[in-house]
C-alpha positions as CSV (number, residue, x, y, z in Angstrom):
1,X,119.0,87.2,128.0
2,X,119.6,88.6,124.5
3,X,122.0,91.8,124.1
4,X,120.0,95.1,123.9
5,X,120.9,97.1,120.8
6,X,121.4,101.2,120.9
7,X,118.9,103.1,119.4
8,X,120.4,104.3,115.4
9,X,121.3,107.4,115.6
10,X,118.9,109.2,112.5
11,X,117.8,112.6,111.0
12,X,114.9,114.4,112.9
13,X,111.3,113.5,111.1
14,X,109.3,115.8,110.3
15,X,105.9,116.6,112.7
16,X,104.1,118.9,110.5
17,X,101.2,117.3,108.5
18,X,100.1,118.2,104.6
19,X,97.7,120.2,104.9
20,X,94.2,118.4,103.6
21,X,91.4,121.0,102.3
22,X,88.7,121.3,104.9
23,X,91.0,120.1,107.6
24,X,89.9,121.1,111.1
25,X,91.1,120.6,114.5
26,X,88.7,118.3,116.6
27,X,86.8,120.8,119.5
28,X,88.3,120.0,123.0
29,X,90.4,116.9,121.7
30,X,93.6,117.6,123.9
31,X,97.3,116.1,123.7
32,X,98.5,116.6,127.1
33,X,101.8,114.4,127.0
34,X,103.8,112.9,124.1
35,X,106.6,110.3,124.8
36,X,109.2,108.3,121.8
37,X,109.6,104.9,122.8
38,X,111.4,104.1,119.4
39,X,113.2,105.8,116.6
40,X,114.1,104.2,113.7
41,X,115.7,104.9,110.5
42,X,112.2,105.4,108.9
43,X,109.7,105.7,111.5
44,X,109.5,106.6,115.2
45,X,106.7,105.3,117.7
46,X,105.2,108.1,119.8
47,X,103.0,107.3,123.0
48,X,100.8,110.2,123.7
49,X,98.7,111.0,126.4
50,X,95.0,112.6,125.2
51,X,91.7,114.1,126.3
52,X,88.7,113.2,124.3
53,X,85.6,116.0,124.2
54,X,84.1,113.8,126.9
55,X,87.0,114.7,129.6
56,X,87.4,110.7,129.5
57,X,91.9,110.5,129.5
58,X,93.4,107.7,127.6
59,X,96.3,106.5,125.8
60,X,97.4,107.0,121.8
61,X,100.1,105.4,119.9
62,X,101.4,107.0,117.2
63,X,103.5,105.9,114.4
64,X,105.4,109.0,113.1
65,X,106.2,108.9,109.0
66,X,107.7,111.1,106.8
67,X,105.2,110.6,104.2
68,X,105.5,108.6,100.6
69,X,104.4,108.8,97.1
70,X,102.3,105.9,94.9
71,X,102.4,106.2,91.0
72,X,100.1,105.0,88.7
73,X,102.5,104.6,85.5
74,X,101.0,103.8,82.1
75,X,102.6,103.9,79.2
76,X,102.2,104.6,75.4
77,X,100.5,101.0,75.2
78,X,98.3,102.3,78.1
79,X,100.3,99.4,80.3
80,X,100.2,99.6,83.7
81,X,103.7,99.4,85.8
82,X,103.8,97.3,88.4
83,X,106.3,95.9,90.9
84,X,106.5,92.7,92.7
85,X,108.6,92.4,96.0
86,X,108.7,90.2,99.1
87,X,106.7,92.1,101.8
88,X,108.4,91.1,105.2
89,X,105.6,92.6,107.2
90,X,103.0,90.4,104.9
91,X,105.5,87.7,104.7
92,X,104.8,87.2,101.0
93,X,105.0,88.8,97.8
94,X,103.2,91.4,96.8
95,X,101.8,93.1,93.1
96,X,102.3,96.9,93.9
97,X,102.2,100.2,92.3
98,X,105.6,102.2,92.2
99,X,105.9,103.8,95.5
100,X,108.5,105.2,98.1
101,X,109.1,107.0,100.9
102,X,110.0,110.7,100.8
103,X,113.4,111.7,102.2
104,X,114.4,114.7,104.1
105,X,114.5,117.8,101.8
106,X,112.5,116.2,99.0
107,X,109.3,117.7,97.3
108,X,106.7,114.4,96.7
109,X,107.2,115.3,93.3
110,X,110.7,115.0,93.3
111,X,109.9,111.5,95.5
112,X,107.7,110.4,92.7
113,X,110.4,111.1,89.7
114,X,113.3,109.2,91.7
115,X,111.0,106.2,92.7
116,X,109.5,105.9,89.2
117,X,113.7,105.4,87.9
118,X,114.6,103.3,90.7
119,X,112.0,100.7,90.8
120,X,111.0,100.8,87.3
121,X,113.8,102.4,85.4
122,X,111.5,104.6,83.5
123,X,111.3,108.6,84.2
124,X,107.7,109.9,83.8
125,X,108.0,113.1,81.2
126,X,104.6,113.7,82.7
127,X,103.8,114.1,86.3
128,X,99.8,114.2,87.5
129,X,99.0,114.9,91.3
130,X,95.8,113.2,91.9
131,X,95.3,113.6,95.4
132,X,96.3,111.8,98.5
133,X,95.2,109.7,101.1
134,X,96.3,108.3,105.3
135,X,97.8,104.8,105.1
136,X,96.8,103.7,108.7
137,X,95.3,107.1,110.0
138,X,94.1,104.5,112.9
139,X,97.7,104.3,114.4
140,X,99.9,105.9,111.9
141,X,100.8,110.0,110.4
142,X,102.0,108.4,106.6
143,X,100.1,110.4,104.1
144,X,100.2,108.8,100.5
145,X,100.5,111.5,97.8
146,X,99.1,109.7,94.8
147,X,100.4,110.4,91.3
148,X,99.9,109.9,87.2
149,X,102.8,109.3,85.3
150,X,102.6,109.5,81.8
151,X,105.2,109.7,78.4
152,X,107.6,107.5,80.1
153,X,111.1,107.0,79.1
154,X,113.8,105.1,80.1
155,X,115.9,106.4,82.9
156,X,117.1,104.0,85.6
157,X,118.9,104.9,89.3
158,X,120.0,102.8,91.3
159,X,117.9,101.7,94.1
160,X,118.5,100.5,97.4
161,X,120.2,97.5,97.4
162,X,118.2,95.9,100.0
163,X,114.8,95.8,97.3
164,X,114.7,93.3,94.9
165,X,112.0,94.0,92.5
166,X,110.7,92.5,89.9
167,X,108.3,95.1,86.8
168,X,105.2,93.7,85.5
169,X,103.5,95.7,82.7
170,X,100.1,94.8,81.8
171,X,96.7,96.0,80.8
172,X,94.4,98.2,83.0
173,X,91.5,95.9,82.5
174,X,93.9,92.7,84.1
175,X,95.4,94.7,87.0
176,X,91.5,95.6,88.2
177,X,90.3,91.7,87.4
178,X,93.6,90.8,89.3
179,X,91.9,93.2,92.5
180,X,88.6,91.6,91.9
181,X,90.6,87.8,92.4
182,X,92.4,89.2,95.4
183,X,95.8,89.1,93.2
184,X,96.7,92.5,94.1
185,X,96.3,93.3,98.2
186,X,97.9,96.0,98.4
187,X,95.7,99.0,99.8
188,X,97.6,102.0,97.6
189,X,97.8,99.8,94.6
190,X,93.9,99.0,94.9
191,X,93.2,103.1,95.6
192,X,95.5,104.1,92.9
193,X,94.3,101.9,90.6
194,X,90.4,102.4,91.3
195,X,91.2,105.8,91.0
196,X,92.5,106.1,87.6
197,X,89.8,103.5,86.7
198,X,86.9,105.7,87.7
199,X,88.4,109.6,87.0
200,X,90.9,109.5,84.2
201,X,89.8,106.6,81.5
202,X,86.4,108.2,80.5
């Protein structure tokens, strides 16, 4: 039988939730026990117990995340940014947007400006909020604030020594024909890229 590993020890996650205009609270949708059965250094895995409006009790898990940031970055040859990296939870490599989890203390603004100089090594001079979506709202609390960076200059950090990424630049039109062939399957990277497609190239 294989050794059992402590638990890390790691900084409290945040519970509260961005608020979402026109949020509301489901009528007689109850959370009447809540249970970690895992904390990580980036997530935890919450098992709650939960009424539905029927009265029917039943089971929820929950994966509880900080919250992350996606970038579109173009710039003055309205290139795209993008970064390739092995995936381990794919198993493959993937063609992504910039993006990153938000640490303790940060602002998703502040997220977005360290991201864009670690994994790309450019600083955006302009910074656009464009909204912001659920990941996984099925199973998981990680809400994606989605960002426009613009006037980009270079600036690198240095990342986490664990990523190994790779920047491609390329036009608008590719990256969308490169959705259309299934070469980019990343969910952000296809919102994100949709997005600025539809609302800020007329």
């Amino acid at each position: 039988m294989g050794r059992v590993l402590p638990l890390p020890q790691v900084p409290q996650l945040r519970r509260s939730r961005p608020h979402i205009p026109g949020q509301a609270a489901v009528k007689d949708y109850r959370t009447i026990s809540s249970r970690y059965v895992y904390k990580g250094h980036n997530i935890r895995l919450r098992v709650d117990g939960v009424v539905l409006p029927s009265g029917k009790e039943t089971v929820r898990e929950v994966i509880e995340h900080n919250g992350a940031v996606a970038i579109v970055a173009i710039d003055e040859a309205k290139n795209v940014l993008l970064v390739r990296q092995f995936r381990h939870a794919a198993n493959k490599e993937l063609l992504e947007i910039p993006a990153g989890g938000i640490d303790l203390g940060e602002t998703p603004e502040e997220t977005a400006h360290r991201e864009m100089q670690e994994e790309t090594g450019y600083a955006p001079g302009k910074l656009e909020a464009l909204g912001g979506f659920y990941s996984a709202p099925g199973y998981a609390s990680e809400y994606l604030h989605l960002f426009l960076a613009t006037e980009l200059a270079p600036a690198r950090l240095i990342a986490d020594d664990t990523e190994e990424i790779k920047v491609v630049k390329m036009p608008l039109v590719e990256a969308v024909e490169l959705i259309h062939k299934g070469g980019i399957q990343d969910a952000k990277s296809i919102a994100g890229l949709l997005y600025y497609l539809k609302f800020k190239t007329r």
